[in-house]
N, C-alpha and C positions, 0 to 999 in steps of 0.2 A: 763599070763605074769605078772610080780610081777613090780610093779610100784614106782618111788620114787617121793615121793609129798615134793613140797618146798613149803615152806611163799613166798612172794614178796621178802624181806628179804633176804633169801637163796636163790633164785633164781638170784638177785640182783650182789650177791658177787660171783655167777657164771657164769654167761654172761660178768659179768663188766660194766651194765648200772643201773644209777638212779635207783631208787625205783621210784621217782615220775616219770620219763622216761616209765618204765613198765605201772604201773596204768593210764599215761594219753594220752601216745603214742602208745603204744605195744598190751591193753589190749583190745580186741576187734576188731581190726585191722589187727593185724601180731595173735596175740595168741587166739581164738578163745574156748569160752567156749564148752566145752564136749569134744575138741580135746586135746589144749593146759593148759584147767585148769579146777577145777571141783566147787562147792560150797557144801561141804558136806550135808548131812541131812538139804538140803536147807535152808541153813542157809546166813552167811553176811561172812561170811569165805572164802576164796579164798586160793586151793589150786594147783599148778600147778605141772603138771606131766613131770619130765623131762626128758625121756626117746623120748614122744613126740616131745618135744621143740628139745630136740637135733637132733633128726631126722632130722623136718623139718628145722632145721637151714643150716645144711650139705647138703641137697636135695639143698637147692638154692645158697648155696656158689659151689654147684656144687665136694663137696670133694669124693663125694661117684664115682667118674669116675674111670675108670681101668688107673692105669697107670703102666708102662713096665719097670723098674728099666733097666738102661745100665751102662757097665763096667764102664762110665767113673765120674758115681754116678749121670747123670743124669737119666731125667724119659722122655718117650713117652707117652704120654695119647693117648689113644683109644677111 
C-alpha cells in the first residue's frame, strides 16, 4: 500500500491543530511511532503517515458506521 508521508508542518495544515499541539500533545500519545509516524533511516526526522492518522481518526469520531440515507435526506445509522 503506497503511503503519504507529511512534516509536522503538513500534517499541521491538514488536521488544523498547532505544530507545537502535535509535537507536545498528539505525539506519543494519540500518534504513536511505527503506527502514526516513522523516523526514516533513523534519523531526528519525523515523518507521519497519513493514511494511518486518517484512519484512526475516523475509527474514533466513529464516521466509518453504516448509515441508511432516507427519502427525506436524513440518515439511520446501523
Amino acid at each position: 500500500m503506497d503511503q503519504t508521508y507529511l512534516t509536522t508542518d503538513e500534517l499541521s495544515a491538514k488536521i488544523k491543530y498547532d505544530v507545537r499541539t502535535i509535537r507536545e500533545r498528539l505525539k506519543d500519545s494519540v500518534l504513536l511511532e511505527g503506527t502514526h509516524y516513522v523516523r526514516p533511516f533513523g534519523g531526528r526526522k519525523i515523518l507521519y503517515l497519513w493514511e494511518n492518522i486518517e484512519r484512526d481518526m475516523r475509527r474514533v469520531a466513529g464516521i466509518n458506521r453504516v448509515a441508511i440515507p432516507m427519502a427525506n435526506g436524513g440518515v439511520v445509522h446501523g
